[in-house]
ROSE-791155 format. One record per residue (C-alpha): residue number from 1; y, x, z; residue in three letters. Coordinates in steps of 0.2 Angstrom, whole numbers. Layout:
! ROSE-791155
[NUM, [Y, X, Z], "ALA"]
...
***
This chain:
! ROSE-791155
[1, [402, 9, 128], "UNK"]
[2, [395, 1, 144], "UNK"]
[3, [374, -3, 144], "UNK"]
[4, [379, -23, 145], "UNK"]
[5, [388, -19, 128], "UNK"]
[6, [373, -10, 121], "UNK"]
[7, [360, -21, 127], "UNK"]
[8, [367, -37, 120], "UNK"]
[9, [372, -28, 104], "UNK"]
[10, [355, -25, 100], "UNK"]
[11, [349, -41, 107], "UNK"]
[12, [360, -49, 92], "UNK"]
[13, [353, -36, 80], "UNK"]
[14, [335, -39, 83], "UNK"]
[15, [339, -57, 83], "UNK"]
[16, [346, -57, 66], "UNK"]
[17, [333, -43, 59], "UNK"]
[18, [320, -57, 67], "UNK"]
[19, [327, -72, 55], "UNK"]
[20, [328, -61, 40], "UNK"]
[21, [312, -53, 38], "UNK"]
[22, [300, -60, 27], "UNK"]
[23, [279, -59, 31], "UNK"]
[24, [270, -52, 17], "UNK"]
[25, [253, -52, 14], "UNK"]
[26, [242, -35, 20], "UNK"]
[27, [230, -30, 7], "UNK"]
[28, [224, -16, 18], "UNK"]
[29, [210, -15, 30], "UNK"]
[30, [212, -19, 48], "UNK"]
[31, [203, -14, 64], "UNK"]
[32, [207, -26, 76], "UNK"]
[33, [203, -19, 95], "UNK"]
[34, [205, -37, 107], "UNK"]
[35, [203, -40, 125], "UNK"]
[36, [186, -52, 126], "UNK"]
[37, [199, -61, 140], "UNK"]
[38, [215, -68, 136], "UNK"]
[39, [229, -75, 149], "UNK"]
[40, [227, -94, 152], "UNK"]
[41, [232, -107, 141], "UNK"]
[42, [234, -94, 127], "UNK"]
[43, [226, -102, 112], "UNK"]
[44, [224, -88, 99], "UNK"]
[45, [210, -88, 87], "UNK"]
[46, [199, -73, 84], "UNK"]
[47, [211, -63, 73], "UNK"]
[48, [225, -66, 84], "UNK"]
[49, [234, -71, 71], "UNK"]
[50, [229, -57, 57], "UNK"]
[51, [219, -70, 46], "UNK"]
[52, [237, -78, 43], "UNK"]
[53, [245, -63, 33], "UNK"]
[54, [227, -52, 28], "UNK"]
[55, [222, -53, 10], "UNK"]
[56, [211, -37, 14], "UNK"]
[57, [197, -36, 28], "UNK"]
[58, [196, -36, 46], "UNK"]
[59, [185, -30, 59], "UNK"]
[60, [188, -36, 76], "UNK"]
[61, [180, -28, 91], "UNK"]
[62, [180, -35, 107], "UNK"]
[63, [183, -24, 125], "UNK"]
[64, [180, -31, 140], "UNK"]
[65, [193, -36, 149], "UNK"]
[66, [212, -45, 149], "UNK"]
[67, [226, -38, 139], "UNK"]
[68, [235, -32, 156], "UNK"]
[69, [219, -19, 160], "UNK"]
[70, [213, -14, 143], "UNK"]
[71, [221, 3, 146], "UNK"]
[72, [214, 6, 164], "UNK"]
[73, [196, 12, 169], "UNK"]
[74, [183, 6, 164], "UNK"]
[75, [190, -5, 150], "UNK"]
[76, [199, 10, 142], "UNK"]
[77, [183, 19, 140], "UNK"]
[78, [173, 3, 130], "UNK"]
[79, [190, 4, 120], "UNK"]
[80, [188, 24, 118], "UNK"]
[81, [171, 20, 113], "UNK"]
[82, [175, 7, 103], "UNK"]
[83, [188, 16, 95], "UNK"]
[84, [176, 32, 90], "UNK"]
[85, [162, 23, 82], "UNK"]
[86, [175, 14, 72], "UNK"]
[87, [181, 31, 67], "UNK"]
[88, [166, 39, 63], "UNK"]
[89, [159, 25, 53], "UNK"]
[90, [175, 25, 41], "UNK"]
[91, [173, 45, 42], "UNK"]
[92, [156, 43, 34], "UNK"]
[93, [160, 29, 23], "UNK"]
[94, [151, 18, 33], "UNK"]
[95, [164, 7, 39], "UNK"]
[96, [161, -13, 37], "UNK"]
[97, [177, -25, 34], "UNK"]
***
């Protein structure tokens, strides 16, 4: 099989997987790790979308930086950071959602 055939196969697959599945509610607890920047004209509330489909709690942190940098020095670090308090405080049962 050639790559073209392979690439728009699965183009056609995702597209079809895409109409068929069906959002559900999470009941789970999420930590939500955001860029405090995002890209122009991007209107996305707070939970970036989360709040649409969480029945359980969320707690969002905010990293300095844009969604294209988040994983470079120094925004990766404040993420890191972030990341391990969050950690630690469920470790300790300490975690607020």
């Amino acid at each position: 099989m050639s790559m073209p055939y392979i690439l728009e196969s699965l183009t056609l697959e995702h597209d079809r997987m895409a109409e068929e599945y069906k959002i559900r509610p999470y009941g789970g607890e999420v930590a939500l790790f955001r860029a405090s920047k995002q890209l122009h004209g991007l209107v996305a509330d707070r939970s970036l979308g989360w709040s649409n489909i969480l029945v359980g709690n969320l707690n969002v942190y905010e990293v300095p930086g844009h969604q294209q940098n988040l994983l470079l020095d120094p925004n990766v670090r404040r993420l890191a950071q972030s990341l391990t308090a969050h950690l630690l405080r469920v470790q300790q049962g300490l975690a607020v959602f």
